[in-house]
N, CA, C and O atoms as CSV, one atom per row, in Angstrom:
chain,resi,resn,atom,element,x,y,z
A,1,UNK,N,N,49.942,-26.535,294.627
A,1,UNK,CA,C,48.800,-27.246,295.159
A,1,UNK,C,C,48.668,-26.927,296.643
A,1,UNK,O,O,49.640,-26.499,297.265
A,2,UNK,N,N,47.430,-27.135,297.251
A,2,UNK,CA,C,47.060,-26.666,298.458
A,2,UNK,C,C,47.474,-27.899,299.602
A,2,UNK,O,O,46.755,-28.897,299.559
A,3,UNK,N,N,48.265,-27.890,300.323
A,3,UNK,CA,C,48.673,-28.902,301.126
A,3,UNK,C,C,47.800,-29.185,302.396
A,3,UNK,O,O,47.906,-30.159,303.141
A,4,UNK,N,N,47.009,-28.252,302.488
A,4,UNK,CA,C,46.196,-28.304,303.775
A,4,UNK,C,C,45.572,-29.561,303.973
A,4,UNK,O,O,45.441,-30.124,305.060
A,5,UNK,N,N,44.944,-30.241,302.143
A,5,UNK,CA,C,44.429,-31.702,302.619
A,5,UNK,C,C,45.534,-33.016,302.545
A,5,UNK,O,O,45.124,-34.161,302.353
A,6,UNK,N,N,46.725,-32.755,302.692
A,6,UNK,CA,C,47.442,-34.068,302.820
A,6,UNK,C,C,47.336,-34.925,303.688
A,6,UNK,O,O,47.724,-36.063,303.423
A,7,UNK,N,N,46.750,-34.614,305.048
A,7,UNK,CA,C,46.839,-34.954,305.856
A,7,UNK,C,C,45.314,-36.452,305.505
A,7,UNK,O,O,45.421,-37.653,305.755
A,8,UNK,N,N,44.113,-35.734,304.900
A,8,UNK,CA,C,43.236,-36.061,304.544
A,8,UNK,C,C,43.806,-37.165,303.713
A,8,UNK,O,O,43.828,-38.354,304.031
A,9,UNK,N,N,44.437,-36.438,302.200
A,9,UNK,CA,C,44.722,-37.901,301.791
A,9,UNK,C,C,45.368,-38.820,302.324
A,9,UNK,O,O,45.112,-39.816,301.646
A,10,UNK,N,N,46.517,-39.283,303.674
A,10,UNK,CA,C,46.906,-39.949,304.078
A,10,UNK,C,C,45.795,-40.928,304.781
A,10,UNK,O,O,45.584,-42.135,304.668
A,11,UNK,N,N,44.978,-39.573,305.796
A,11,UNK,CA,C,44.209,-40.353,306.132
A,11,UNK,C,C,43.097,-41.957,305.197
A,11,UNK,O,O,42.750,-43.071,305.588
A,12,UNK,N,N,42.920,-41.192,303.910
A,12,UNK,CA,C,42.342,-41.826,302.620
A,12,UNK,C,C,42.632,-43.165,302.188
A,12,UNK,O,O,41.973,-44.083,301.701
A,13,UNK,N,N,44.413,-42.895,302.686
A,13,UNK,CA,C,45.570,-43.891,302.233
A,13,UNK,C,C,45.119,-45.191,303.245
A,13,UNK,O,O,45.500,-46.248,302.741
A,14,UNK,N,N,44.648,-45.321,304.101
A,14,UNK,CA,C,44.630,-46.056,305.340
A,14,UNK,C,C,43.752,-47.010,304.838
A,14,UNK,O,O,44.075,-48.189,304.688
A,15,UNK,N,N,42.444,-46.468,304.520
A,15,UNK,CA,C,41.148,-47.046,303.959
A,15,UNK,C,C,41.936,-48.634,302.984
A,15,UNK,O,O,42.825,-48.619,302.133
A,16,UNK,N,N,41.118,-49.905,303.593
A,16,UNK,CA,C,41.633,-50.886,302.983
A,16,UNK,C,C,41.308,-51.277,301.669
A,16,UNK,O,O,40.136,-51.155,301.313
A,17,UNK,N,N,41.980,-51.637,301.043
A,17,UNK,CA,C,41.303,-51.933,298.983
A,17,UNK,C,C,41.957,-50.921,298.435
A,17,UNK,O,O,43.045,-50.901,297.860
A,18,UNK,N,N,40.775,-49.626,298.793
A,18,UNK,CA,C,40.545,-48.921,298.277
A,18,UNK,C,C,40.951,-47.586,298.441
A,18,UNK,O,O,40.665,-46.652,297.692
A,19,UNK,N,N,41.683,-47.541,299.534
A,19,UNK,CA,C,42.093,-46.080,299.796
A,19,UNK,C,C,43.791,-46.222,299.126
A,19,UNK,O,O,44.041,-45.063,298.795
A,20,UNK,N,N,44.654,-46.824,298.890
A,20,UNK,CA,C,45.527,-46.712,297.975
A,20,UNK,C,C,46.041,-46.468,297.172
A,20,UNK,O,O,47.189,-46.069,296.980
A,21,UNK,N,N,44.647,-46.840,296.145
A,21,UNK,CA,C,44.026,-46.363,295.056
A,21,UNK,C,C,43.814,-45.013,294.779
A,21,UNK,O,O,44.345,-44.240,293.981
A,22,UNK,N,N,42.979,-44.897,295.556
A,22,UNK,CA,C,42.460,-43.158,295.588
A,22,UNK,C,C,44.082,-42.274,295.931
A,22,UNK,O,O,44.604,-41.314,295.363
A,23,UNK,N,N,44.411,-42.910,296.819
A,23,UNK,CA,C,45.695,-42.000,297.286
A,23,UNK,C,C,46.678,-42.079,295.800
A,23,UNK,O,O,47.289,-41.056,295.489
A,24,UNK,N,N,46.782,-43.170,295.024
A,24,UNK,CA,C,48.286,-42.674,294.253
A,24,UNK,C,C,47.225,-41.985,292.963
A,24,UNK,O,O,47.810,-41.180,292.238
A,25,UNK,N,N,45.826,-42.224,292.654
A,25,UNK,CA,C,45.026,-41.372,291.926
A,25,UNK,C,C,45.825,-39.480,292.236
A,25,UNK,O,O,46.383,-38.631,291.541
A,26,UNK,N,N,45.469,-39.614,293.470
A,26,UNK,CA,C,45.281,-38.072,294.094
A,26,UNK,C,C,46.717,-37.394,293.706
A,26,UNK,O,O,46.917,-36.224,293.377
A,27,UNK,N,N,48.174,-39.044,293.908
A,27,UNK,CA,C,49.429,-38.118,294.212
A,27,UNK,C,C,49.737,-37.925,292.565
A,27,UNK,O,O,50.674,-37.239,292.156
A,28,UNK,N,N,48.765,-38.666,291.659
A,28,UNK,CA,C,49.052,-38.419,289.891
A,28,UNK,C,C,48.881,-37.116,289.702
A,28,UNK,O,O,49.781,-36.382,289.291
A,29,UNK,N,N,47.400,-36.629,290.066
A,29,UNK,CA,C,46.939,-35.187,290.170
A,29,UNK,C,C,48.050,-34.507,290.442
A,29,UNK,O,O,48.763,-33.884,289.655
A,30,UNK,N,N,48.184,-34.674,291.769
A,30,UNK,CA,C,49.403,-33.426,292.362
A,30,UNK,C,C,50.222,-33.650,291.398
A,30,UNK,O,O,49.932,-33.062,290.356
A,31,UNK,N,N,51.592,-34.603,291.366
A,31,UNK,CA,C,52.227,-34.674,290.411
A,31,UNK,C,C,51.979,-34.067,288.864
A,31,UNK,O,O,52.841,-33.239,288.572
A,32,UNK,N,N,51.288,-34.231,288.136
A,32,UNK,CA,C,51.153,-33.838,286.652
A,32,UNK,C,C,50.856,-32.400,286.676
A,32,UNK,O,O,51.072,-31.745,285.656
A,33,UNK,N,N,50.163,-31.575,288.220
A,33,UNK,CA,C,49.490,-30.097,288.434
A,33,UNK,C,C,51.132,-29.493,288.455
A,33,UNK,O,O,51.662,-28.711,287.666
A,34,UNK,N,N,51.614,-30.064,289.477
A,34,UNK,CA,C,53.093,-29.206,289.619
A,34,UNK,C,C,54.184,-29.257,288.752
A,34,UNK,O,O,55.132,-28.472,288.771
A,35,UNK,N,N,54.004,-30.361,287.857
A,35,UNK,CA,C,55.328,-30.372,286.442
A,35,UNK,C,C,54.658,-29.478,285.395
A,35,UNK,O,O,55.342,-28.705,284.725
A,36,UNK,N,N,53.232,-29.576,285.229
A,36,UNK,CA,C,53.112,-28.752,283.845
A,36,UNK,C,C,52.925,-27.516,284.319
A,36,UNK,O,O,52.430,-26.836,283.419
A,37,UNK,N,N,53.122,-26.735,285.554
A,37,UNK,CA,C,52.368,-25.475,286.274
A,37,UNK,C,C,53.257,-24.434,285.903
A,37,UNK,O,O,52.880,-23.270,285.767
A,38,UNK,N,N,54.701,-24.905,285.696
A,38,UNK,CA,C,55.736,-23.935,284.883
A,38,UNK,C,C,55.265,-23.497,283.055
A,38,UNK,O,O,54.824,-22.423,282.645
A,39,UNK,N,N,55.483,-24.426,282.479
A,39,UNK,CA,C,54.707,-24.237,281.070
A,39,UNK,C,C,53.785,-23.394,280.794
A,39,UNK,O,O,53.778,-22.312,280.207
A,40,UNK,N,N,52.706,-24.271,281.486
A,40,UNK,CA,C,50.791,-23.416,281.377
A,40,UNK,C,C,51.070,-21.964,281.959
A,40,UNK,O,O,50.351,-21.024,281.619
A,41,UNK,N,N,52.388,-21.758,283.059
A,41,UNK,CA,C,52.108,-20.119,283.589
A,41,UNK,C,C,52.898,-19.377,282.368
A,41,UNK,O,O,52.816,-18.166,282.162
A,42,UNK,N,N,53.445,-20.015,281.820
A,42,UNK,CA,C,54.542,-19.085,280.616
A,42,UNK,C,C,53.028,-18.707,279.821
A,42,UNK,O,O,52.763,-17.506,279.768
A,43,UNK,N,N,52.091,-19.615,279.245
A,43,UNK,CA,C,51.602,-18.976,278.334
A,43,UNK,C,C,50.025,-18.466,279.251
A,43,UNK,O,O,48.912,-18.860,278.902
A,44,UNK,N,N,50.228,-17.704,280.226
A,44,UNK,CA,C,49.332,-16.896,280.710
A,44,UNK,C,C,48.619,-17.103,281.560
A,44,UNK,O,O,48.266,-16.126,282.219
A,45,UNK,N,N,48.035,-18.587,281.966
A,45,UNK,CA,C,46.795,-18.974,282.550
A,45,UNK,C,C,47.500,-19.133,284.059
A,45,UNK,O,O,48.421,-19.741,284.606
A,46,UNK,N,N,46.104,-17.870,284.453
A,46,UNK,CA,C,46.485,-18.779,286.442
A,46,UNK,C,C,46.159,-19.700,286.679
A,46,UNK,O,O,46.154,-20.683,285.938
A,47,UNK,N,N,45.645,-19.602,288.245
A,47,UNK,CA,C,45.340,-21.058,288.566
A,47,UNK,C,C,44.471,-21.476,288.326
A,47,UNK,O,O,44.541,-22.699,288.448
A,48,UNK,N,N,43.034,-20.957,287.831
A,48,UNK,CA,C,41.980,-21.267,287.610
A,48,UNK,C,C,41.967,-21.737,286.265
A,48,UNK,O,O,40.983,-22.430,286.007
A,49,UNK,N,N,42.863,-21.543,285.233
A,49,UNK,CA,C,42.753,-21.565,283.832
A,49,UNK,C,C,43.366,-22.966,283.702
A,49,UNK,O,O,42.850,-23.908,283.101
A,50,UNK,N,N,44.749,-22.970,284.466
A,50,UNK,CA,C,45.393,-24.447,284.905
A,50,UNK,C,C,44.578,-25.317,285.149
A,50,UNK,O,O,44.544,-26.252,284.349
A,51,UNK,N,N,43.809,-25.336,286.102
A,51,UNK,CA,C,42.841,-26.303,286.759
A,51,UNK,C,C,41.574,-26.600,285.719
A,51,UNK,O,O,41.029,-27.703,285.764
A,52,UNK,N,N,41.200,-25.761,284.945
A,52,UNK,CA,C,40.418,-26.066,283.583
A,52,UNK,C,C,41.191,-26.813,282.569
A,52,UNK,O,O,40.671,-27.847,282.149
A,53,UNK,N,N,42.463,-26.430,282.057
A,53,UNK,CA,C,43.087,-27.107,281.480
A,53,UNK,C,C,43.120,-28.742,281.747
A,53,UNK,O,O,42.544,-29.562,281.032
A,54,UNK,N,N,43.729,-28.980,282.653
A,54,UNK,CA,C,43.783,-30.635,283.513
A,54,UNK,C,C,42.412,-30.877,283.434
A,54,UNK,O,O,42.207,-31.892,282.770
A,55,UNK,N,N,41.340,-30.325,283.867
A,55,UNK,CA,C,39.929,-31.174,283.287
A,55,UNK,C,C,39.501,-31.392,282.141
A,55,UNK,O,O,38.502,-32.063,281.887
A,56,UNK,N,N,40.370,-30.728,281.173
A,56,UNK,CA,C,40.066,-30.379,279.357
A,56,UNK,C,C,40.749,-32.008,278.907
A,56,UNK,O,O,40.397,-32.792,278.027
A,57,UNK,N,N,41.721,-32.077,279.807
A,57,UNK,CA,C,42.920,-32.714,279.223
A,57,UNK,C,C,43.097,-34.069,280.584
A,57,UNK,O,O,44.163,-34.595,280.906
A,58,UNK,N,N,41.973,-34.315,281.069
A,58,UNK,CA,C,42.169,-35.043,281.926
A,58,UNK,C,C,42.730,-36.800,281.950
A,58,UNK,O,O,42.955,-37.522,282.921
A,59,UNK,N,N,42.837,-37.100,280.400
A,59,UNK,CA,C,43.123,-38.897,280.678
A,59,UNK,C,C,44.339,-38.532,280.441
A,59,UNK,O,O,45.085,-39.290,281.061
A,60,UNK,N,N,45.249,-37.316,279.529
A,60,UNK,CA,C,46.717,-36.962,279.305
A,60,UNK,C,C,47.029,-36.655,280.756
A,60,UNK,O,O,47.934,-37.278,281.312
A,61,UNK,N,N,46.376,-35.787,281.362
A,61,UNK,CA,C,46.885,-35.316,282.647
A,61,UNK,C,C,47.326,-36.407,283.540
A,61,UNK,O,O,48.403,-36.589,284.107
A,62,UNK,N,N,46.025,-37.215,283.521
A,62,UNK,CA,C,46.117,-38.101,285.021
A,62,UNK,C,C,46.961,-39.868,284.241
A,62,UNK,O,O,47.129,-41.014,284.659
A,63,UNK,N,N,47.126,-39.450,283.539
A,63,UNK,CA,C,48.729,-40.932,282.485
A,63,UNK,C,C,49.651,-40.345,282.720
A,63,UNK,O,O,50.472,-41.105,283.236
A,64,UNK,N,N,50.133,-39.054,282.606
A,64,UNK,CA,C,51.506,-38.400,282.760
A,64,UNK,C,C,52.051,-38.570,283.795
A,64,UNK,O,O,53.242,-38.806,283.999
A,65,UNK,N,N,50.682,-38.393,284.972
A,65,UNK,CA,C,50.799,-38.167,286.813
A,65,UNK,C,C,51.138,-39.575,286.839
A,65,UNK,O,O,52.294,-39.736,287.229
A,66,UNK,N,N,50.566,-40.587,286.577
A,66,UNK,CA,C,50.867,-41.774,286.909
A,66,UNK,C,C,51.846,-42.507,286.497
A,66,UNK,O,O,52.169,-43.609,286.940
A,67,UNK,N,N,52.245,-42.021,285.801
A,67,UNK,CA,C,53.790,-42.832,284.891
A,67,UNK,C,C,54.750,-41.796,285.514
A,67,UNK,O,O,55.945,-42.093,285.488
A,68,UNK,N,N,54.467,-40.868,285.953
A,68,UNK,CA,C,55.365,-39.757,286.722
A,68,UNK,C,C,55.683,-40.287,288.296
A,68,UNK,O,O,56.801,-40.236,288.808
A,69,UNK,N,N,54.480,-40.801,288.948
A,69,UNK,CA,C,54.065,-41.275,289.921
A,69,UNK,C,C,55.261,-42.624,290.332
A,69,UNK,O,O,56.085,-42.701,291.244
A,70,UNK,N,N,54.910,-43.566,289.226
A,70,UNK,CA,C,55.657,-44.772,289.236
A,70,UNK,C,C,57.329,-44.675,289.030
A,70,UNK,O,O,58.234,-45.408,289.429
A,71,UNK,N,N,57.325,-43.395,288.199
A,71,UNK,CA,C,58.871,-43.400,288.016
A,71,UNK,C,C,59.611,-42.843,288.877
A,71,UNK,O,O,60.820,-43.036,288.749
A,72,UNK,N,N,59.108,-41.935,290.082
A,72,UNK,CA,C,59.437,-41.527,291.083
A,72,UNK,C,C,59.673,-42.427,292.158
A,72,UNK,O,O,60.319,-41.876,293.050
A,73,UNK,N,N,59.363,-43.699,292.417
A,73,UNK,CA,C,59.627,-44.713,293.330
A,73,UNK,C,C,61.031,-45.287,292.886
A,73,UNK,O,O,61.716,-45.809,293.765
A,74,UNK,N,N,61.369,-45.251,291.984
A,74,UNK,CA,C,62.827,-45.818,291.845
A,74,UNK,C,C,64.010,-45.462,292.493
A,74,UNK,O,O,64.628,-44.446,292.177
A,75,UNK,N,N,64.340,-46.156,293.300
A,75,UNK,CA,C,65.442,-45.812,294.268
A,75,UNK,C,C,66.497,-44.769,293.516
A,75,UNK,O,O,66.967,-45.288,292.503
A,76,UNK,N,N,66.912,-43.617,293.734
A,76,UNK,CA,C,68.052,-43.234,293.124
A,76,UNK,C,C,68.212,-42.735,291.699
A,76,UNK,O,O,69.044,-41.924,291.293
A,77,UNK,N,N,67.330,-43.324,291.057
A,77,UNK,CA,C,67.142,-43.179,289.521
A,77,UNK,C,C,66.290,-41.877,289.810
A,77,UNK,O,O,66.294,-40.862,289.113
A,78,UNK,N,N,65.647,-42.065,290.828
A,78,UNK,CA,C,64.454,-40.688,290.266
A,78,UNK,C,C,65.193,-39.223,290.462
A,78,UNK,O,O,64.417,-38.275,290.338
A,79,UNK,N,N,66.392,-38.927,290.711
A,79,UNK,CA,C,66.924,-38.254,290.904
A,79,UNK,C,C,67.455,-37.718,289.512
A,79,UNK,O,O,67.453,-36.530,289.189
A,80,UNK,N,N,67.970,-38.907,288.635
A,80,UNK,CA,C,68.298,-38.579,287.090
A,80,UNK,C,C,66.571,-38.462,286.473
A,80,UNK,O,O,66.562,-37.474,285.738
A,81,UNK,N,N,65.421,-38.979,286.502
A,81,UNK,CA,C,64.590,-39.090,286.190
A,81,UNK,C,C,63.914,-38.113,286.354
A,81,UNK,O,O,63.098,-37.913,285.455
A,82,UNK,N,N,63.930,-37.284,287.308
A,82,UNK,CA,C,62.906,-36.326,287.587
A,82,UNK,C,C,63.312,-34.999,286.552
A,82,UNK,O,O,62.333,-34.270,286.393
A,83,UNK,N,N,64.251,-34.643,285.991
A,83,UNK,CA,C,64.726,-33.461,284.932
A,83,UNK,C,C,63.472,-34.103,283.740
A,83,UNK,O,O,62.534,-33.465,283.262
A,84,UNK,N,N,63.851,-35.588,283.477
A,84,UNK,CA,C,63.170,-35.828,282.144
A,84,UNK,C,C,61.603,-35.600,282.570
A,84,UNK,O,O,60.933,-35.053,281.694
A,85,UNK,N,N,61.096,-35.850,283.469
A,85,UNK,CA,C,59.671,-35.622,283.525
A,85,UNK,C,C,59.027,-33.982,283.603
A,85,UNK,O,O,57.814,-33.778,283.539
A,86,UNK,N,N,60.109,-32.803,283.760
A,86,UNK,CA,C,60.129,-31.468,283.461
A,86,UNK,C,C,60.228,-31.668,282.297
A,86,UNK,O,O,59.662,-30.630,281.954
A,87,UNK,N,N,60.512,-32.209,281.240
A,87,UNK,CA,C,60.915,-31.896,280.205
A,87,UNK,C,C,59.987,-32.965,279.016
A,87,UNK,O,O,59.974,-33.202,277.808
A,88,UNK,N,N,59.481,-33.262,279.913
A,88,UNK,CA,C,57.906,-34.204,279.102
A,88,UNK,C,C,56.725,-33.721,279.121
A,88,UNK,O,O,55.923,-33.713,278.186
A,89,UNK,N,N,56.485,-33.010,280.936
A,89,UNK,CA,C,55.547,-32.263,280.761
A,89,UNK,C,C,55.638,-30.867,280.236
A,89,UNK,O,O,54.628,-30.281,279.844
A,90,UNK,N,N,56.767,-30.346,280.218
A,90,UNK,CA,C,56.092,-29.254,278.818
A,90,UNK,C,C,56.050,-29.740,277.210
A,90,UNK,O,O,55.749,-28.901,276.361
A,91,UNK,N,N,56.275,-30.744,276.926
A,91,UNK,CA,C,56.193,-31.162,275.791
A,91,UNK,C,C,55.119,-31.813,275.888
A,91,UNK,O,O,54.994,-32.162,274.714
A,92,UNK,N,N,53.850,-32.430,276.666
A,92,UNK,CA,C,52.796,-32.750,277.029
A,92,UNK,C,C,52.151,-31.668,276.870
A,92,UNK,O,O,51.160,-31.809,276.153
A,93,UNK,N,N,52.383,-30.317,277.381
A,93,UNK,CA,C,51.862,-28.715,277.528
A,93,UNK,C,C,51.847,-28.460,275.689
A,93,UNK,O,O,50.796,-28.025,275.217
A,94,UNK,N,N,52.256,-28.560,275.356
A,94,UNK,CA,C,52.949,-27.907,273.973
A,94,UNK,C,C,52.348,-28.814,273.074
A,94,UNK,O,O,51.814,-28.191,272.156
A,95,UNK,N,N,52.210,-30.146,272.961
A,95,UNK,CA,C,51.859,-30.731,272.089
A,95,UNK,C,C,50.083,-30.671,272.275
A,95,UNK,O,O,49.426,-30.458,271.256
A,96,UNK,N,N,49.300,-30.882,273.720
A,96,UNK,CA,C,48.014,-30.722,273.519
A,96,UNK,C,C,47.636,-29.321,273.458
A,96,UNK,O,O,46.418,-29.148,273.469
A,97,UNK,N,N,48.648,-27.838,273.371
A,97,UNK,CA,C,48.078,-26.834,273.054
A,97,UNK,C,C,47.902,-26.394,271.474
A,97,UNK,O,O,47.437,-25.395,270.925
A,98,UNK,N,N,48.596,-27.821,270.935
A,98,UNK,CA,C,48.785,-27.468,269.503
A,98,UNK,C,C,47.577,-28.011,268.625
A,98,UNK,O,O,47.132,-27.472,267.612
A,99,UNK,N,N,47.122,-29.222,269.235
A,99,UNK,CA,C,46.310,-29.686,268.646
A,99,UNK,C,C,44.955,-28.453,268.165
A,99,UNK,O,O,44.777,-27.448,268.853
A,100,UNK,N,N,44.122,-28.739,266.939
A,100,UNK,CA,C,43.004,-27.760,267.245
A,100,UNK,C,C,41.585,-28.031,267.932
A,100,UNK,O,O,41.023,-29.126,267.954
A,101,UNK,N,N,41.055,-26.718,268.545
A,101,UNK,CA,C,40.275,-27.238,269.169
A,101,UNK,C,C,38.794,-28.242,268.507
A,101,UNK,O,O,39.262,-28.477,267.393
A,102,UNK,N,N,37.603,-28.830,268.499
A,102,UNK,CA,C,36.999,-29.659,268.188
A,102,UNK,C,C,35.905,-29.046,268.395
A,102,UNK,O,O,35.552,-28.408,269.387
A,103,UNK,N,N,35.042,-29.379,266.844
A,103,UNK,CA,C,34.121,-28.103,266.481
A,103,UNK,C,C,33.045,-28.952,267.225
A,103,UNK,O,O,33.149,-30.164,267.412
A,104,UNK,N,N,32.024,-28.193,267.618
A,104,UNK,CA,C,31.158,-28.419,268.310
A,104,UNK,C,C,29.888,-29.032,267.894
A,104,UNK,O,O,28.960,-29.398,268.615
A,105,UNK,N,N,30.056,-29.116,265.874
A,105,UNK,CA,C,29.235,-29.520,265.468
A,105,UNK,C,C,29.622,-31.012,264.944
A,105,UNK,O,O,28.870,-31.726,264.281
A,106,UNK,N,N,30.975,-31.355,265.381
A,106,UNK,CA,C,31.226,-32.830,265.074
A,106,UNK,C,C,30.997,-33.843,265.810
A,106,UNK,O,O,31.263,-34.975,265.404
């Protein structure tokens, strides 16, 4: 992911209510882009194909990021925790590449 706007989302983070929101939205994104980015490159797709994917697959994408998100705040645990979330998101990768795709006339 492109780090140039972090600074932006922090700034985002500041915003009262509502910029919090948007910010752990944004850190789901990042999160779920960089665990499944190993997987999706094994079976071919650059970055552009990646970034289609996550919009194909966007309420799986952005639940994974966020339960990824939350499990990463755990003091100490996320250290044992973070292997299993490599190892969810390619099974996240693998299970929605299996499904078939959805005919256009249904």
């Amino acid at each position: 992911m492109r780090t140039a706007g972090a600074p932006g989302v922090f700034l985002i983070g500041l915003i009262p209510l509502l910029g919090p929101l948007l910010a752990a939205l944004w850190a789901a994104h990042a999160i779920s882009f960089q665990l499944t980015e190993a997987p999706l490159q094994r079976m071919g797709k650059d970055f552009w194909e990646r970034r289609l994917w996550h919009r194909a697959h966007r309420a799986e994408s952005m639940g994974f990021g966020l339960a990824g998100f939350l499990t990463l705040f755990v003091p100490f645990a996320n250290f044992l925790l973070a292997p299993a979330l490599v190892v969810g998101a390619t099974r996240l990768v693998l299970e929605l590449e299996d499904e078939p795709e959805p005919s256009p006339l249904a």
